[in-house]
Backbone as CSV, one residue per row, in Angstrom:
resi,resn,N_x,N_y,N_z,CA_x,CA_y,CA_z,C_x,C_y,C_z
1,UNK,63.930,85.896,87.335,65.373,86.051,87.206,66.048,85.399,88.420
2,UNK,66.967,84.349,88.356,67.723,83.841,89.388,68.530,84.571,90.237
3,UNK,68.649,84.448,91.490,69.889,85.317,92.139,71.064,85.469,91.717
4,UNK,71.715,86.713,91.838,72.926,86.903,91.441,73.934,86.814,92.390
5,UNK,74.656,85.832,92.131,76.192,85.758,92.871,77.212,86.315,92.469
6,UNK,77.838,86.873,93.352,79.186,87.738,93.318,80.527,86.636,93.561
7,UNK,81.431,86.294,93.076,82.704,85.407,93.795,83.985,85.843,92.908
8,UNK,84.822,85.343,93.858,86.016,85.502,93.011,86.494,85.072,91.588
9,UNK,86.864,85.288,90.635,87.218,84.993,89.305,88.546,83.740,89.261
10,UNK,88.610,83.081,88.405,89.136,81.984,88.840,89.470,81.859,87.162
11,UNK,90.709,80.969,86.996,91.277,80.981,85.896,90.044,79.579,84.769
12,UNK,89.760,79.110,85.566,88.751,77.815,84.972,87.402,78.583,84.839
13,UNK,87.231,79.879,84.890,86.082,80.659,84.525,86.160,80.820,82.846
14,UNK,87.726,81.006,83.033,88.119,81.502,80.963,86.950,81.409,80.268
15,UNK,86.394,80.350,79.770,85.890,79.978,78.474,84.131,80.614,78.859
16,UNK,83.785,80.755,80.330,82.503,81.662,79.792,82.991,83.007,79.973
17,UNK,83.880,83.658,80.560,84.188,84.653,80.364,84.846,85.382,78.935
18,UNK,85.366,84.582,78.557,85.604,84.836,76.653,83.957,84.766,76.322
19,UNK,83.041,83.949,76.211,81.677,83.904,75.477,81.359,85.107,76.055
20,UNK,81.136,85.865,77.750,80.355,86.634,77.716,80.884,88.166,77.240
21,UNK,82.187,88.307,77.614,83.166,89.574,77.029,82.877,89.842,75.364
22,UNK,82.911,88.316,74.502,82.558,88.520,73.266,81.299,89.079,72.852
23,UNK,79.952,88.677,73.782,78.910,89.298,73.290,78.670,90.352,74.257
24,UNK,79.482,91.149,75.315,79.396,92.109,75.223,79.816,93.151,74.924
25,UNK,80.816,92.904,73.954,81.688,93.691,73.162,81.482,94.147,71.994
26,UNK,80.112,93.404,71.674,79.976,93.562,69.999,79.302,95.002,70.153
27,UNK,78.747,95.563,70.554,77.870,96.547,70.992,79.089,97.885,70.862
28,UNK,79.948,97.805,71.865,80.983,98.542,71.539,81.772,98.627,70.421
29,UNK,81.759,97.287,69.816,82.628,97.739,68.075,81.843,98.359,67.656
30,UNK,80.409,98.217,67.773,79.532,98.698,66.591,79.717,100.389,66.913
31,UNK,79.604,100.697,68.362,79.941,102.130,68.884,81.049,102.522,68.453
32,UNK,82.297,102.083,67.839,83.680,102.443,67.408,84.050,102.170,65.815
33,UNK,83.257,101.223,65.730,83.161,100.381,63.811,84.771,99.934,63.855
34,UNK,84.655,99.199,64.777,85.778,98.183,65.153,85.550,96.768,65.734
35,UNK,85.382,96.188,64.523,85.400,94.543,64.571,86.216,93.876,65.718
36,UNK,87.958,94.453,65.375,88.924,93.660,65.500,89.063,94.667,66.797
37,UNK,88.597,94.867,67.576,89.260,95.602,69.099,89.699,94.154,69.870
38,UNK,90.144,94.341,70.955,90.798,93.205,71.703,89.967,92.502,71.997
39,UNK,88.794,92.983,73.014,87.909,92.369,73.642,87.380,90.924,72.460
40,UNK,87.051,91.245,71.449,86.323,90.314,70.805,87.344,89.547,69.738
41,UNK,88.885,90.028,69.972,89.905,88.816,69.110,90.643,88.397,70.175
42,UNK,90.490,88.734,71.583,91.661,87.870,72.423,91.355,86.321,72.565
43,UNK,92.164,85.541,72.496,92.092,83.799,72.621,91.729,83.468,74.172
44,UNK,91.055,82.195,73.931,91.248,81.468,75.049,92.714,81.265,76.279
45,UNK,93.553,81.295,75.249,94.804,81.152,76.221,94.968,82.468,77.095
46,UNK,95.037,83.371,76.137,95.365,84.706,76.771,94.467,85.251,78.087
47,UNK,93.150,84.596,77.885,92.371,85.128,79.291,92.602,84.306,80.268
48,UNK,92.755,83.088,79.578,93.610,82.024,81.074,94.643,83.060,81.522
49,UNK,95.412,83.166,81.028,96.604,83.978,81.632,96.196,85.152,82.552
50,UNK,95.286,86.052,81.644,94.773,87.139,82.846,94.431,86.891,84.047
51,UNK,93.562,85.850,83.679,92.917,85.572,84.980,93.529,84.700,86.101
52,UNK,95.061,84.219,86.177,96.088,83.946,87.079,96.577,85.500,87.948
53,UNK,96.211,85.146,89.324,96.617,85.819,90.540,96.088,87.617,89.674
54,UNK,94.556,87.002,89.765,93.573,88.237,88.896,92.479,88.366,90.700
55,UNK,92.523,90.159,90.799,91.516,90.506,91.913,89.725,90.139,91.703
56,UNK,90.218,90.125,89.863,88.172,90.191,89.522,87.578,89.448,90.355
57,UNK,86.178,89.744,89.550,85.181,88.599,89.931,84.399,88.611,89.220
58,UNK,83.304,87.741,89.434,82.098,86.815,88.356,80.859,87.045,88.881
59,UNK,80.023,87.270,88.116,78.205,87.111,88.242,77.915,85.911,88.017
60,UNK,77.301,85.616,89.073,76.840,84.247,88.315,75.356,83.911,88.618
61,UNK,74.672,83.716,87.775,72.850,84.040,87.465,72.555,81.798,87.641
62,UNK,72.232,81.481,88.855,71.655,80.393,88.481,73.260,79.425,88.521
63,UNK,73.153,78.909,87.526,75.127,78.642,87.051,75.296,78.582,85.961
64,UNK,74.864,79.979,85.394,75.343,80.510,84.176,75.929,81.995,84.594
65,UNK,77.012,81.802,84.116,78.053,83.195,84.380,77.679,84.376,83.198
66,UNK,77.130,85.756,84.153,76.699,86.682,83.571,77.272,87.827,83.093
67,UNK,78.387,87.882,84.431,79.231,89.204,83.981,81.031,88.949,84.719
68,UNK,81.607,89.717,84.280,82.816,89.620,84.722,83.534,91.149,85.373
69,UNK,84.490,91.135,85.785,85.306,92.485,85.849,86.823,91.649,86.150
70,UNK,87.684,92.121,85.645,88.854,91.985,86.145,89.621,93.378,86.675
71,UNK,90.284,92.887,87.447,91.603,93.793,88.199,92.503,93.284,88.761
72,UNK,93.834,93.915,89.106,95.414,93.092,88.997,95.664,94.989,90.225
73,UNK,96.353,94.302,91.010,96.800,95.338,92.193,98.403,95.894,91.108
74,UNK,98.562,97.266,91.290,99.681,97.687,90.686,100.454,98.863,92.424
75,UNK,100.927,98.140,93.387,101.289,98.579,94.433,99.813,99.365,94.817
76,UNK,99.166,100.472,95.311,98.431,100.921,95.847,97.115,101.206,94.903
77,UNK,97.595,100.965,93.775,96.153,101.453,93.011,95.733,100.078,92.062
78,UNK,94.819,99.998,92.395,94.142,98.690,91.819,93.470,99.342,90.496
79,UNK,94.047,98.695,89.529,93.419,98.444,87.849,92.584,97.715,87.871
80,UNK,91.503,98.521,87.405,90.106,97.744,87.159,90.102,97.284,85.484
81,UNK,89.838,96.103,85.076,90.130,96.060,83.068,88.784,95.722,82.825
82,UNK,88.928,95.330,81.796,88.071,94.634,81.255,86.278,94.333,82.275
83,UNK,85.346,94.853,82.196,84.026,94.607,82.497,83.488,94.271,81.437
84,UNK,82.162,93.071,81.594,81.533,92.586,80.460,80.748,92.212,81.489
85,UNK,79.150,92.718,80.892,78.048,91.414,81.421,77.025,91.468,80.306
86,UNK,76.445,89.850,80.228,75.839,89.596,79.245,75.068,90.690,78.694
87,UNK,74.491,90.716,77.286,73.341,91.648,77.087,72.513,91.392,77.610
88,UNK,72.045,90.673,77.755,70.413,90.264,78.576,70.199,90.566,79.375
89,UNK,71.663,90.704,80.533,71.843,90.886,81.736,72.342,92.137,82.256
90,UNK,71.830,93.882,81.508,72.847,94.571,80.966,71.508,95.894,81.763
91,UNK,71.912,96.555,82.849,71.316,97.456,83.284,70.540,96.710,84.378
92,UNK,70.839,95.985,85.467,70.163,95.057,85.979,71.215,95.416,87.542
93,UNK,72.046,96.225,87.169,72.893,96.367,88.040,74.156,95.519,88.737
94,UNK,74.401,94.686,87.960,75.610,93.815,88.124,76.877,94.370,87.788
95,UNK,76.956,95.577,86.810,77.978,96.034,86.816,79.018,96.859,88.241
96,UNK,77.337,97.567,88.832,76.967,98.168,89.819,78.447,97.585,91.205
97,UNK,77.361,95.917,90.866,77.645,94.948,91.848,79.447,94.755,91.681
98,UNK,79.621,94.047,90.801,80.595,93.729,90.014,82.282,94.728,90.597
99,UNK,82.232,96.163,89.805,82.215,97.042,90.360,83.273,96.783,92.049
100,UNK,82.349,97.027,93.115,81.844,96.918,94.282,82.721,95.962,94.854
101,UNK,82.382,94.790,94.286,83.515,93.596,94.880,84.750,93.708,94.813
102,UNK,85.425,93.942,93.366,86.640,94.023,93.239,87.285,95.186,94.136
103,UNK,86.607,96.614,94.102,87.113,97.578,94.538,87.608,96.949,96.482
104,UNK,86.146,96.081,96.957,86.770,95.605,97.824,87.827,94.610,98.179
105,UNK,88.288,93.530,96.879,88.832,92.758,96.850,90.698,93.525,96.747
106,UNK,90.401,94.628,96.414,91.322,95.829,96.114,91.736,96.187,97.787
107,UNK,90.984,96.813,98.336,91.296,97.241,99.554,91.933,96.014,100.375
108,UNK,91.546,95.083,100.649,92.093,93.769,101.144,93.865,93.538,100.609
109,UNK,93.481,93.813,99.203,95.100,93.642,98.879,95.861,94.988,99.248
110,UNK,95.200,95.896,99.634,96.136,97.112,100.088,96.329,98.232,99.055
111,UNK,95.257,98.024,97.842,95.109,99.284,97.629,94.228,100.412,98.041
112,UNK,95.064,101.427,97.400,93.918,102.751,98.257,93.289,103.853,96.552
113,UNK,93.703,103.353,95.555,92.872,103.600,94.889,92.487,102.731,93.782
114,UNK,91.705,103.282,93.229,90.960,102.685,91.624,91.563,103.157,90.603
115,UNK,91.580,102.886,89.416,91.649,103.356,88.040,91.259,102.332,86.838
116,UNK,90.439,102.931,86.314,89.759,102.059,85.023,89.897,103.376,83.622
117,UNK,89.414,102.851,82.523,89.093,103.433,81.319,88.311,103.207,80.482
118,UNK,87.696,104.070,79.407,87.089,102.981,78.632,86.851,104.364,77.734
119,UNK,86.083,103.856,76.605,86.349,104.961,75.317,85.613,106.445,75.701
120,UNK,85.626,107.316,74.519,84.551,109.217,74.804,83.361,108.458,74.678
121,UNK,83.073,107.460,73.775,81.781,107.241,73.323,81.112,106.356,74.171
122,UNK,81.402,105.865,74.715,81.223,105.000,75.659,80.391,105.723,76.710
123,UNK,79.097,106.573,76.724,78.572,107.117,76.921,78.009,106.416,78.483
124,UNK,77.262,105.181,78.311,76.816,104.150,79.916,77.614,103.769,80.140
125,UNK,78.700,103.417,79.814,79.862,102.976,80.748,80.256,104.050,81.654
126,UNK,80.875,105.345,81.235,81.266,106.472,82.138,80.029,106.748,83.323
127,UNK,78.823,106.821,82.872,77.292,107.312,83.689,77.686,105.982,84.694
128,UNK,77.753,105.003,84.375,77.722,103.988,85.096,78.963,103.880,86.182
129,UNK,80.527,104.464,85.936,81.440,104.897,86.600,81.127,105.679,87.340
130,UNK,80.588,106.772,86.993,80.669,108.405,87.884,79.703,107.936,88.833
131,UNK,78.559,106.959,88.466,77.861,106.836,89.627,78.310,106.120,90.159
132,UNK,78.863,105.808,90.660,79.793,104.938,91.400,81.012,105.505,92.137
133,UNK,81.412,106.693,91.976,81.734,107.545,92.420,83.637,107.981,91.612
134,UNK,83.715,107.331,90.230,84.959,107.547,90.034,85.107,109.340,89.282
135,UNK,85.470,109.441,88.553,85.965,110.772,88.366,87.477,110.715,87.825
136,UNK,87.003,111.422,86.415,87.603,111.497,85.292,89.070,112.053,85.504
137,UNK,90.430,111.589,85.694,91.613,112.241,85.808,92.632,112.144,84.289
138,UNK,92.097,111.216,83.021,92.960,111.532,81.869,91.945,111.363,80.463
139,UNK,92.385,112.296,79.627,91.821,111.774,78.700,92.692,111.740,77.676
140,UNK,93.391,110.570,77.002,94.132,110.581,75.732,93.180,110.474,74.710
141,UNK,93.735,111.618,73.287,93.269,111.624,71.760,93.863,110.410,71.564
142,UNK,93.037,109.793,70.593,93.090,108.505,69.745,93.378,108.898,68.184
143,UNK,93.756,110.710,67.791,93.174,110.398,66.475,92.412,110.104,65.808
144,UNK,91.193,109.404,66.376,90.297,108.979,65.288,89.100,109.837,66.038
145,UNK,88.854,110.699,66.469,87.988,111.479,66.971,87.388,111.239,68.192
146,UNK,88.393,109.821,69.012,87.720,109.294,70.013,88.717,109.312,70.860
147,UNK,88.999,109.401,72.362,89.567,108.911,73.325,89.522,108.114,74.191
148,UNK,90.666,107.623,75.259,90.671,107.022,76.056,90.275,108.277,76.866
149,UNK,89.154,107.323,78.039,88.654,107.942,79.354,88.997,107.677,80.544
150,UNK,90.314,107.967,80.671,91.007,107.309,82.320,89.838,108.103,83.581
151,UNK,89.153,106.629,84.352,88.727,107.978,85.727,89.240,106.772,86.788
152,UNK,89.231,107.630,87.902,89.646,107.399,89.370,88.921,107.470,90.554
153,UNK,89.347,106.511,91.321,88.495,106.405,92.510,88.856,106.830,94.002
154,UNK,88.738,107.085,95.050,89.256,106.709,95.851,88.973,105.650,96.651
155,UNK,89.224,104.164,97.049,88.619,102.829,97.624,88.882,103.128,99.131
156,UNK,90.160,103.124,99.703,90.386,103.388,101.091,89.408,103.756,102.013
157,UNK,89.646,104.815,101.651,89.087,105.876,102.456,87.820,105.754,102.591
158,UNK,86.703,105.391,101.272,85.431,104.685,101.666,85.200,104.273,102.248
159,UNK,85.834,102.591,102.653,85.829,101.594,102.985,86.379,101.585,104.726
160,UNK,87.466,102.701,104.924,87.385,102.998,105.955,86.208,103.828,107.039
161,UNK,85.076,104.393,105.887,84.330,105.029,106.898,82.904,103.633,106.514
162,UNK,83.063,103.013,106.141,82.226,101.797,106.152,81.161,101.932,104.535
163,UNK,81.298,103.044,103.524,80.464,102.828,102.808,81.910,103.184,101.479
């Protein structure tokens, strides 16, 4: 397995970051029996756009791009969106990594916390949050027997005692 690089996300990333978001999204429709969720109908244009004056960053295996995370500073609390890393590349700890960077790329811009989401069912995604140290502050009903899983971090204050 090639080394994994961590770097900043860059708008000319788009088009493997659409390929790898798409195949790691399919996994989650199948967890929701939702084809048409965002992740796997948003366009090329639209992730260009995200990814303008975007905190994420990129895995990159060799120079093939493995995983992504995006985040966008909202005054002190940095939004973490969208994570995707390849299947292949999926428990290998890049999310881990992934993760990690932004939260620091976060503190640099002056936030002092985190906030991400992701579905109830979404069972390794949350395991994969909490270890990491976020912690669950919302949960909205969806109606369909599923929710959104808002959790939270604190980045600062970590980062101020060095871990």
């Amino acid at each position: 397995m090639p080394q994994i690089t961590i770097r900043p996300i860059h708008p000319s990333d788009a088009g493997e970051v659409l390929t790898v978001q798409r195949a790691a999204f399919v996994a989650e429709a199948l967890i929701y029996g939702d084809p048409d969720m965002a992740p796997l109908t948003q366009t090329l244009e639209e992730v260009e756009f995200e990814l303008r004056d975007n905190l994420g960053c990129v895995a990159i295996a060799g120079t093939r791009l493995v995983g992504v995370a995006r985040a966008v500073a909202d005054g002190d609390m940095l939004l973490v969106g969208r994570i995707a890393i390849a299947p292949d590349q999926q428990g290998e700890g890049i999310g881990s990594r992934l993760l990690e960077a932004v939260e620091q790329r976060g503190v640099e811009s002056g936030c002092r916390r985190a906030e991400l989401f992701t579905g109830s069912l979404s069972a390794q995604n949350i395991a994969l949050y909490e270890s990491r140290g976020y912690r669950e502050s919302a949960r909205i009903d969806q109606g369909d027997g599923t929710a959104q899983v808002f959790l939270q971090k604190e980045i600062a204050a970590a980062d101020a005692t060095g871990g």
